[in-house]
C-alpha positions in Angstrom: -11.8 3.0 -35.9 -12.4 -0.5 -36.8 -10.5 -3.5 -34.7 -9.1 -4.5 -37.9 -7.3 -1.6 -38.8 -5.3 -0.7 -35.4 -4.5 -4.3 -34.7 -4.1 -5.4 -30.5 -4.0 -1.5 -29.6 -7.6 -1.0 -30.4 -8.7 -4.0 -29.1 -6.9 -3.5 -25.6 -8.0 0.0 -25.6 -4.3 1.3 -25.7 -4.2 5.2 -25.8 -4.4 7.0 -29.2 -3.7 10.3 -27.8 -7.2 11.7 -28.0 -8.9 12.7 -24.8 -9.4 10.6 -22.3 -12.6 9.6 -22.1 -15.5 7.0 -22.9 -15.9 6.9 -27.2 -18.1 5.5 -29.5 -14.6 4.0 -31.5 -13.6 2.8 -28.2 -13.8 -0.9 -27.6 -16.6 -1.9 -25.4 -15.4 -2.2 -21.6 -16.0 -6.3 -21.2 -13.0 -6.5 -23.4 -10.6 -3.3 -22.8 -7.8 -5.0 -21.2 -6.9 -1.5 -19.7 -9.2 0.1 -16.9 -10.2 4.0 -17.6 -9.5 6.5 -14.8 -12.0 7.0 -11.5 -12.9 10.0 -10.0 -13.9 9.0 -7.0 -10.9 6.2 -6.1 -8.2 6.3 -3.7 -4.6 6.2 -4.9 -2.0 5.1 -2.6 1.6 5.7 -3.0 4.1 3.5 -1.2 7.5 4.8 -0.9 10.2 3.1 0.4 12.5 4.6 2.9 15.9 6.1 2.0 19.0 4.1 2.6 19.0 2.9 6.3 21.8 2.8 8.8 20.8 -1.0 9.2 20.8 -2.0 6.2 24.8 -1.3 5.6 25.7 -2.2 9.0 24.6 -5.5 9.2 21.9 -4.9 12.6 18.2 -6.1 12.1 16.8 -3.0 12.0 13.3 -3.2 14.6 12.3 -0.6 16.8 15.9 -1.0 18.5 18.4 -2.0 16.1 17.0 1.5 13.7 18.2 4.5 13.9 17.5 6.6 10.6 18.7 6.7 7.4 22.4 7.4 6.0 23.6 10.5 5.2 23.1 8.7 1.3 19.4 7.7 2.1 18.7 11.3 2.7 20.3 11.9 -0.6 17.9 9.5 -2.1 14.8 11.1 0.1 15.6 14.5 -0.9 15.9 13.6 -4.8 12.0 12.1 -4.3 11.4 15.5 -2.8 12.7 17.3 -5.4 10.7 15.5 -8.4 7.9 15.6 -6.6 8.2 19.8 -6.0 9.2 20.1 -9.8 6.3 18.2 -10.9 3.5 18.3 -8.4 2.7 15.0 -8.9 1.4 14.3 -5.3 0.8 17.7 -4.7 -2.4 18.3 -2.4 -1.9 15.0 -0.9 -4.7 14.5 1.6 -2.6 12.0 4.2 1.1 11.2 4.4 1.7 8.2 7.1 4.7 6.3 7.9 5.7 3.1 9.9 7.0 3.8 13.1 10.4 2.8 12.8 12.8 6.0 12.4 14.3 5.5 8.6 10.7 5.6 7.5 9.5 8.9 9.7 12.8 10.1 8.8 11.8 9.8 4.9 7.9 10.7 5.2 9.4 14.1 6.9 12.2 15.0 3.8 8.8 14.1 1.8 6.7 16.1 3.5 6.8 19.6 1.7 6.9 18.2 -1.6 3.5 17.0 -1.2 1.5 20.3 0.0 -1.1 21.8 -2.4 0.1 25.7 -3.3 -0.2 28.0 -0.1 -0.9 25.1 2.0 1.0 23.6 5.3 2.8 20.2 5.0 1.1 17.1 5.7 2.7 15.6 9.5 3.3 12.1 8.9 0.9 9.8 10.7 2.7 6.5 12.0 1.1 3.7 12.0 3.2 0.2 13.0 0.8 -1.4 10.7 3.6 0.0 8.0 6.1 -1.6 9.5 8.5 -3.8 8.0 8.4 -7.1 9.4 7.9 -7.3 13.5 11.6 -9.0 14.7 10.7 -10.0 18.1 14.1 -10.9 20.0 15.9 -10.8 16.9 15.9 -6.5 17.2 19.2 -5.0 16.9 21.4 -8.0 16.8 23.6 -8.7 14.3 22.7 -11.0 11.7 25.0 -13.5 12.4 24.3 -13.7 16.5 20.6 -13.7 14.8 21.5 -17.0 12.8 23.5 -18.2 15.5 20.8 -17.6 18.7 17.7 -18.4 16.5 18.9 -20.5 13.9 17.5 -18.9 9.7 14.3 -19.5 8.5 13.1 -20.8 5.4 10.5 -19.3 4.6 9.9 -20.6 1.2 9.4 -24.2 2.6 7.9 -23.0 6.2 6.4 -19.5 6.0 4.9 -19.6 8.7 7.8 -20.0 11.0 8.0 -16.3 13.3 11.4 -14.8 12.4 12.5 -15.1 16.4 10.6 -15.6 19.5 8.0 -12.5 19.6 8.3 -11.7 16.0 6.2 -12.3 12.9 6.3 -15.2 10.5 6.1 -14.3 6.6 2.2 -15.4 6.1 1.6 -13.1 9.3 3.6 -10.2 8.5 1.9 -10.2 5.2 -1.4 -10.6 6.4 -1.3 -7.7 8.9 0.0 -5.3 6.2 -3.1 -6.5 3.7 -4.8 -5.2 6.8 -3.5 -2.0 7.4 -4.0 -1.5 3.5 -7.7 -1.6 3.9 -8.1 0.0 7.1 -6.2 3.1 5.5 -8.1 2.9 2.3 -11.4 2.7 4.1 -10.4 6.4 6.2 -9.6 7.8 3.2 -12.6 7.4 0.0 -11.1 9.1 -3.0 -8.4 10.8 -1.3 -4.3 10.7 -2.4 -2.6 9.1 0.7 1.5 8.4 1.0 2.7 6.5 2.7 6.4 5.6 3.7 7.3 2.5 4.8 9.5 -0.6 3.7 10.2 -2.8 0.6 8.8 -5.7 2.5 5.3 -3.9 2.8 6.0 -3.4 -0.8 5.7 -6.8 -1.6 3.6 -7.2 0.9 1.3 -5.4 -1.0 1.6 -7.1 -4.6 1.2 -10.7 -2.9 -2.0 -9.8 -1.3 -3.4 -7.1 -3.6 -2.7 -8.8 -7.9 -3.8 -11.9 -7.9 -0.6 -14.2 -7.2 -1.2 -18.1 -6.2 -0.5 -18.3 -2.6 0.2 -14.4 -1.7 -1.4 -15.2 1.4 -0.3 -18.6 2.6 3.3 -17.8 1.9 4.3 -17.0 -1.7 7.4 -14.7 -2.0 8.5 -12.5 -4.9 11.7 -11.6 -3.8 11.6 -8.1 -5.8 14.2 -5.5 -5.9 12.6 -2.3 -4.9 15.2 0.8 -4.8 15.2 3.0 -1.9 13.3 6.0 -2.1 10.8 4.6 -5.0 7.0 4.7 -5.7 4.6 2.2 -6.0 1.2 3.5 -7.1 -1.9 1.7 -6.4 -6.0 3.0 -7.5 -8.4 1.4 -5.2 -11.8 1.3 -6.3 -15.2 -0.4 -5.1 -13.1 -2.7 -3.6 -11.0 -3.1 -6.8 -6.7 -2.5 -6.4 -5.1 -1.9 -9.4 -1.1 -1.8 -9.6 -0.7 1.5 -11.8 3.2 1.5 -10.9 5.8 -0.4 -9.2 9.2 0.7 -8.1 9.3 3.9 -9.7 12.6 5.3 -9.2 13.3 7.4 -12.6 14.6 10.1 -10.3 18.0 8.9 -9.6 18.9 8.1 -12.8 22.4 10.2 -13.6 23.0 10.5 -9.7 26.1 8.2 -9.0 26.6 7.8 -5.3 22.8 8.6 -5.0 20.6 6.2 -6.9 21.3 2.1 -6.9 21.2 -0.2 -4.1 24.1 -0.6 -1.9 23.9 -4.3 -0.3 22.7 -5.1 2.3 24.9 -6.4 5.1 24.1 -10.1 6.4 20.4 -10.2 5.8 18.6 -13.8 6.0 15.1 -15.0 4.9 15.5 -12.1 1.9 13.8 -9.9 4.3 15.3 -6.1 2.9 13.7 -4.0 5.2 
């Protein structure tokens, strides 16, 4: 296959549908703009948590203010489930782990089954605050607006490293400790499939300290989207994190009531939990 002939695909090493594999018509690796599959990498799978109570009732949602998910992030949990039983796309996952706040646990266990190997016992979800979404400090459980009113909102695009409330975490530290936890957890785990549920903030969390963004560790903020109850897959290898998905949420597509984002209720500083 000459360059030539198969224009930009060839040259970025965009599939053809032959095997996968290395070639001698394949472009040589210093150029592929496209990364061929490892054996012996870790891929970690971030889910974020099914619709919370918090996050419709307006409460910032710490280890007080949480308490599980709705009867519609269930819904959303259970969906997940059910792809990943129909398509055993995380089956034989070696470790499931969750933050230790309850809509996550909550999650990790709907989850849980889905991601057994054939014959084998569920995975127990491992929880790990490192996971957590944002540490709130004296901020827990209130209201957002006795939040603004006691503490005052942050602005964390011109002063990220403001903590949230006395006790709690500022945006360059809560994004710090979860690049942290990433590579602890990728270190006990060497070519292994680990899940992990957790929050949309450790979602982006991960992206600002994992691709290469211009100050994802001294307070740059993406301010994504990412649906309840969706993927993000990341390949770690020598070192090396590649994004091979983000905010995969195909499965509640034709689910009215079910898929979609319902908004959240009073939060500040774009933090979604």
């Amino acid at each position: 296959m000459s360059v030539g002939g198969a224009g930009f695909d060839a040259l970025a090493g965009a599939g053809t549908g032959a095997p996968e594999g290395p070639s001698p018509e394949e472009p040589p690796a210093g150029i592929r703009t496209s990364g061929a599959p490892s054996p012996t990498a870790t891929r970690l799978v971030l889910v974020r948590h099914g619709e919370a109570v918090c996050n419709v009732s307006g409460v910032c949602g710490g280890t007080l203010g949480c308490t599980g998910l709705t009867e519609r992030g269930r819904a959303q949990a259970t969906v997940l489930a059910d792809r990943l039983a129909e398509t055993g796309e995380l089956a034989g996952t070696d470790a499931l782990y969750a933050s230790i706040l309850p809509r996550a646990v909550e999650t990790a266990r709907i989850l849980a089954p889905a991601l057994a190997a054939p014959g084998a016992r569920p995975p127990g979800p491992v929880e790990e605050c490192g996971f957590c979404e944002l540490h709130p400090g004296a901020a827990d459980g209130l209201e957002w607006g006795a939040f603004a009113e006691r503490f005052g909102v942050p602005d964390w695009d011109a002063d990220p490293g403001r903590p949230i409330a006395p006790g709690g975490e500022s945006w360059t530290g809560f994004v710090r400790r979860v690049d942290a936890t990433l590579d602890a957890v990728v270190a006990r785990h060497p070519g292994e499939l680990v899940v992990v549920a957790c929050h949309a903030g450790v979602v982006e969390a991960s992206l600002l300290a994992k691709v290469p963004v211009a100050g994802g560790l001294t307070g740059a903020r993406l301010q994504l989207r990412t649906q309840h109850a969706s993927l993000t897959t990341w390949e770690v290898d020598g070192g090396r994190w590649r994004l091979l998905g983000y905010n995969d949420g195909a499965h509640h597509l034709g689910r009215p009531g079910v898929g979609g984002e319902a908004p959240v209720v009073g939060a500040v500083g774009g933090q979604q939990a």
